[in-house]
N, C-alpha and C positions, 0 to 999 in steps of 0.2 A: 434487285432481283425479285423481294420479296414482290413489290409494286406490278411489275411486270405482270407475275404468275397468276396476281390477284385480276387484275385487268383482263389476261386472255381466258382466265375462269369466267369471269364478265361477261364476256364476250362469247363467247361456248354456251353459256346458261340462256343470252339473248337469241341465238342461235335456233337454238334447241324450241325452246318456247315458241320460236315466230315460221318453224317447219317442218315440227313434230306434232301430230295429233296427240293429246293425253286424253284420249276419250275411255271414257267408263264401259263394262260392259256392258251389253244390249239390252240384258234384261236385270233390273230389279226388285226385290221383294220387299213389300213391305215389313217392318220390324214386330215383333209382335210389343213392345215396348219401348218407346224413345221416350229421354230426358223425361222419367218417372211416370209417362202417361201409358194408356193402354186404350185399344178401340173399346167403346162402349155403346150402350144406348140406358137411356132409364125415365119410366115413366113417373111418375108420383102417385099418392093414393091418400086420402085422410087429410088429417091437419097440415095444415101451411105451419114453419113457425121459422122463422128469421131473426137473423141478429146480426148490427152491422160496426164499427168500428173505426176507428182515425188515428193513426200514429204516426208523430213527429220522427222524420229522417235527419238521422244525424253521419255524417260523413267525415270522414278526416278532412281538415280544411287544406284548403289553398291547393288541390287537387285536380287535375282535369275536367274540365266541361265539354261533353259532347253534341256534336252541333251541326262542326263544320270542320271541312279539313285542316283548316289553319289552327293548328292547337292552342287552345288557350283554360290558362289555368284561372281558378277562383281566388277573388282577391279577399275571402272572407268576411265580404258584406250582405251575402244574397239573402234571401228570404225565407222565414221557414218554409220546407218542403213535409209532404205528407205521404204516407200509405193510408189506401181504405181498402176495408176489405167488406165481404157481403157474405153472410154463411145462410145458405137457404136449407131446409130439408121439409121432407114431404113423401111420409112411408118408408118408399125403399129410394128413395132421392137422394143421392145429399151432393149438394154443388157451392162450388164459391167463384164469388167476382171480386177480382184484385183489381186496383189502377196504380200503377207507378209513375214517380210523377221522371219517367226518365224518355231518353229517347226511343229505345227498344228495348226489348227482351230478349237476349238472347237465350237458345235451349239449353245449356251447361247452369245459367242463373236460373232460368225456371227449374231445371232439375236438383238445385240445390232447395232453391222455396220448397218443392217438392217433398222433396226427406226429412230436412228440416222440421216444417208442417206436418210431417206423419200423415199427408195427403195419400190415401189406399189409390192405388191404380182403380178402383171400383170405384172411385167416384169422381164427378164432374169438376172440371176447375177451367177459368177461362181467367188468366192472367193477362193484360193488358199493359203498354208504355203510352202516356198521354202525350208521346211523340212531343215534349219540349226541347226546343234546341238550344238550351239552356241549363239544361240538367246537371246533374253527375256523371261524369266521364268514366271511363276506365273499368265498365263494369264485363267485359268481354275480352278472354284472352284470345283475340284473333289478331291478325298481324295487318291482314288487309282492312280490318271493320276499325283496327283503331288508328291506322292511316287512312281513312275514308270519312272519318268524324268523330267515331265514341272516343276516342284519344286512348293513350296507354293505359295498356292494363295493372291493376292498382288491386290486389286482393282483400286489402283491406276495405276499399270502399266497395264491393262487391258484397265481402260479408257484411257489412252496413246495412246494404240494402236487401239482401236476405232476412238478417233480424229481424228488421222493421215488417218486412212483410209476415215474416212468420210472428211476430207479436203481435199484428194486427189481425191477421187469420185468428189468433187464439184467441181473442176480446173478441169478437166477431162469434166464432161457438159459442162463446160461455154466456155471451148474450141470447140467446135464443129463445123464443118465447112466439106463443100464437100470433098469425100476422094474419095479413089481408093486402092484393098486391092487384094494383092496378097499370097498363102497360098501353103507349097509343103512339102512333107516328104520325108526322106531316110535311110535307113539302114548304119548308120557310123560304118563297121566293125572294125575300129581300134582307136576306140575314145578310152578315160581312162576309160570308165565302165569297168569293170569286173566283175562274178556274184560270190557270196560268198556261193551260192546253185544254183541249178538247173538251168534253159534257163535262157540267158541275152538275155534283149529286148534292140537293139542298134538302136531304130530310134530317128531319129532328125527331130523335128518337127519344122517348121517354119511359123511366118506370116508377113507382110510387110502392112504398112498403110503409103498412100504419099497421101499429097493435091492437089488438081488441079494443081498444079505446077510443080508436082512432088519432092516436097518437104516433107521429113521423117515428119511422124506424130507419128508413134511409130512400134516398131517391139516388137514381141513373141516370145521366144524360149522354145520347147518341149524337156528337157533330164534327161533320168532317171538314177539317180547315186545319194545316199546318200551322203549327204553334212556333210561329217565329219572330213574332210582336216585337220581344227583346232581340238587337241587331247582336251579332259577332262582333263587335268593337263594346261591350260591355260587359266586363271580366266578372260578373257576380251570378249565382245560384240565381235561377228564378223555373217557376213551373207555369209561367206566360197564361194565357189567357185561360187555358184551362184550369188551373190553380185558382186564380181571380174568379171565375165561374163557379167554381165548389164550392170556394167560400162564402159567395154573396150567396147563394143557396144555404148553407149552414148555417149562418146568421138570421136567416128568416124562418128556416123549422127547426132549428138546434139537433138536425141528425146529420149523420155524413151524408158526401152525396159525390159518389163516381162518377165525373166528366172524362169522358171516352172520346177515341177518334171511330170517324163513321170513315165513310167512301173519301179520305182526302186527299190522298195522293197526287192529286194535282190541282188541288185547292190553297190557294192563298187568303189571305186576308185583304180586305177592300181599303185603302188607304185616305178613300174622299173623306174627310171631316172630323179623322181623329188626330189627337194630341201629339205634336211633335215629340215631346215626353216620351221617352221608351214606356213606364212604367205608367205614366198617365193612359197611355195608349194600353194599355194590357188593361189597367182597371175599365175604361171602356167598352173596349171589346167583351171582356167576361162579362160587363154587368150586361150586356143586350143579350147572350146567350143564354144568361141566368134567366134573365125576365122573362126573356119567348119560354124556356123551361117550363118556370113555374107556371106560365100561360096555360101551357100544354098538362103542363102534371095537374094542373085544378080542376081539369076537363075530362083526365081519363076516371071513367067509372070505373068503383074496385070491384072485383070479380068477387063469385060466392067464395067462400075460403075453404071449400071442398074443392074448386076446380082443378082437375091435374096438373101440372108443369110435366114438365119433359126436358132433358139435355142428353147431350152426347162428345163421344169422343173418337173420333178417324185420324187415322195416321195413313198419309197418301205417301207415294212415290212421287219425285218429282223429275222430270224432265233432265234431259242431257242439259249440264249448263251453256250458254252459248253467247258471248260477246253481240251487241248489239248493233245493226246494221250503219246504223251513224258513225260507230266505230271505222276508220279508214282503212281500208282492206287491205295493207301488208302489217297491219297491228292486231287486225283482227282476230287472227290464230291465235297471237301469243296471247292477249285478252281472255281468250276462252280457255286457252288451257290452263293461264292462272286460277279460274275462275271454277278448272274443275278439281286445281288443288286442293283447291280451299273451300265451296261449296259442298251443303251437304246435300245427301239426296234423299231425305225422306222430312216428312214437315207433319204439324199436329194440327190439325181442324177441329175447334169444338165450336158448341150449337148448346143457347139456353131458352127455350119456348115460356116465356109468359104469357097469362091471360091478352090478348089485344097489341103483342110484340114479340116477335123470335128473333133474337141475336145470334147472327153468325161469325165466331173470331177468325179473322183471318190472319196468317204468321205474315205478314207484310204491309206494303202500302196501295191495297184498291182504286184503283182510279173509278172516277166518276160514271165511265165508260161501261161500268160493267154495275153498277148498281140495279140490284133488279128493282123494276114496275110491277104498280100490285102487291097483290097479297099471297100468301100460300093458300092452301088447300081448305085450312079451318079459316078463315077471314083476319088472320095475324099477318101484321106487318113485318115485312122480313127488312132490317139493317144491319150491315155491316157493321164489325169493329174492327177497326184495323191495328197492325201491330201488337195481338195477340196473339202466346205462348209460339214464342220463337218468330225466328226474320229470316225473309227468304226477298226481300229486298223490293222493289215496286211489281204491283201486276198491273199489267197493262192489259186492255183487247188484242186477240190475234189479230186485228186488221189491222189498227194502229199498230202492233210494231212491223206486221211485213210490209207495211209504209212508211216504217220509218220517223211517226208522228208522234204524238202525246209525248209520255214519259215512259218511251219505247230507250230512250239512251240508259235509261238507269235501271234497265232489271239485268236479271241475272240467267235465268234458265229461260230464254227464246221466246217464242208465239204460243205454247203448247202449255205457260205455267197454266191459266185462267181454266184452264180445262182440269189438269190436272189436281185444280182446289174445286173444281165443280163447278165454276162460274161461266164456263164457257156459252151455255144456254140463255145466258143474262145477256140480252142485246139490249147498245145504247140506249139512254132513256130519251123519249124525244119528252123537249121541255113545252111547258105548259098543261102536258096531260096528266 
């Protein structure tokens, strides 16, 4: 009986879902507050001074790895993992750049880094996941995100990786001391990106922080390529190529150095001539994005160390969620209305201008599609980081998805997100130029 009841519940709920709209109301407002952030702007003024940081992630073992939906847990062999953090201030400035070495961020964990950190809503933070599919699991208590890959939700390794970043944020202030920061971008036409759909965006962004002395304070690296080196059939911790990339960089200037995702969202890795080796292969791949790096960082000239910076913080609305059109149209309703159960509708945008490079974080995965060409206003290179401060799942172009193309199957809020994060003016980049 009991079986029954449960079954025509089943069935009632499937029902319901696949010819009932759960659509949100029409119109909504932006918050003047999510997951501890707040709209901002702020320009800098006087002395630069910087100070950056490294701190070993330790996690309860043999816990979820998030990846992929086939769950799999750690078998207690992986590799150490890290936080770095970057504390910049300048006047009325003060901002930081976090990278974790996980798959996303979600905004319940940024807003605990948040409090934690004693992070004021007045100032700038642009947290980031180095988007490894091989990370720490369970760091999101959502029900669909930890059946879609982060795996179960695990509070203990969540507050893991809060610590970690809030010790790292703290060594990061308490280092602080006059810098000098130089920032440059380039088109790497023959780096390992490759796109597994539509435009690859192949720039390399770069930033450089040295002390009055000219001694390394920490560098940035911008590059969009999924970090999925290490296969899903290898149950151990690892932070894939961008890890290996950090480090061969920190071995050669003994400062941290935050490897980022750019535009990757539908960026792979090129598989011609590297190491059958999971791990041989990750150490290859990092050391060619280290190298081109430090290429690029020898090259950018450091600005006067009076030049202003600038960051900021926008909290947008976003979009009715809407099941995507590859979806088979009697699933597609119930898709969407899952999607508007569980979807949130407002998302955090921040923006960090350096001399000669403006980063823009985006809470998801940019496709290549929409990277912009050129420069802004003052002759700064504008790149993406993607999978910063919160996840709102892939952006796609409005044309690719009302086509039905790119990596239109895996967003979440329709044709109208790209707009809705401001990107929508960024048309395809044609290559070569």
């Amino acid at each position: 009986m009991v079986m029954r009841a449960a079954l025509l519940g089943l069935l009632a709920a499937i029902l319901a879902l696949s010819t009932i709209s759960f659509a949100h109301q029409a119109s909504v407002s932006a918050p003047l507050l999510l997951h501890g952030r707040a709209p901002l702007t702020q320009v800098g003024s006087g002395e630069l001074r910087v100070g950056a940081a490294r701190v070993e992630l330790h996690v309860p073992p043999r816990g979820p790895i998030a990846g992929y939906p086939a769950w799999r847990r750690d078998d207690g062999h992986g590799e150490p993992l890290f936080v770095r953090a970057l504390a910049i201030e300048q006047g009325p400035l003060s901002a930081l750049l976090v990278s974790l070495p996980l798959l996303m961020v979600s905004g319940p964990l940024e807003e605990a880094i948040v409090q934690r950190a004693s992070i004021s809503p007045a100032s700038c933070a642009l947290i980031a996941a180095t988007h490894t599919h091989s990370g720490p699991g369970g760091t999101w208590d959502d029900l669909l995100v930890e059946i879609g890959g982060n795996g179960l939700y695990s509070r203990e390794r969540a507050d893991a990786v809060v610590q970690a970043a809030v010790d790292a944020i703290a060594q990061a202030r308490a280092s602080l001391k006059p810098a000098r920061v130089a920032g440059a971008s380039d088109r790497w036409a023959d780096g390992p990106a490759v796109a597994r759909s539509g435009e690859l965006d192949p720039s390399l962004g770069v930033a450089r922080f040295v002390d009055a002395d000219g001694r390394p304070i920490a560098s940035v690296v911008i590059y969009g390529m999924h970090a999925t080196v290490i296969p899903r059939s290898v149950h151990h911790l690892s932070g894939d190529w961008p890890e290996a990339a950090a480090q061969q960089l920190e071995r050669s200037s003994g400062a941290p150095a935050l490897v980022l995702q750019g535009a990757g969202g539908n960026a792979t890795f090129s598989r011609e001539g590297i190491a059958a080796d999971p791990q041989r292969a990750v150490e290859q791949i990092g050391a060619r994005v280290a190298t081109a790096a430090a290429r690029e960082l020898s090259g950018a000239p450091l600005a006067e160390t009076t030049q202003p910076l600038s960051c900021g913080t926008k909290i947008v609305v976003l979009p009715e969620p809407r099941a995507a059109l590859s979806v088979a149209w009697p699933l597609r309703r119930a898709a969407g209305n899952l999607l508007r159960i569980f979807a949130e509708r407002a998302a955090v945008a921040s923006s960090l201008t350096l001399p000669g490079l403006a980063l823009r974080g985006i809470p998801g995965e940019p496709t290549g599609a929409l990277a912009h060409a050129g420069r802004g206003p003052d002759n700064r290179a504008e790149i993406f980081v993607g999978l910063a401060d919160g996840y709102v799942g892939y952006v796609e172009s409005a044309e690719h998805w009302t086509l039905a193309e790119g990596e239109s199957a895996r967003t979440w809020y329709g044709p109208a997100l790209a707009a809705a994060l401001g990107l929508e003016s960024a048309a395809p980049r044609e290559m070569g130029k």
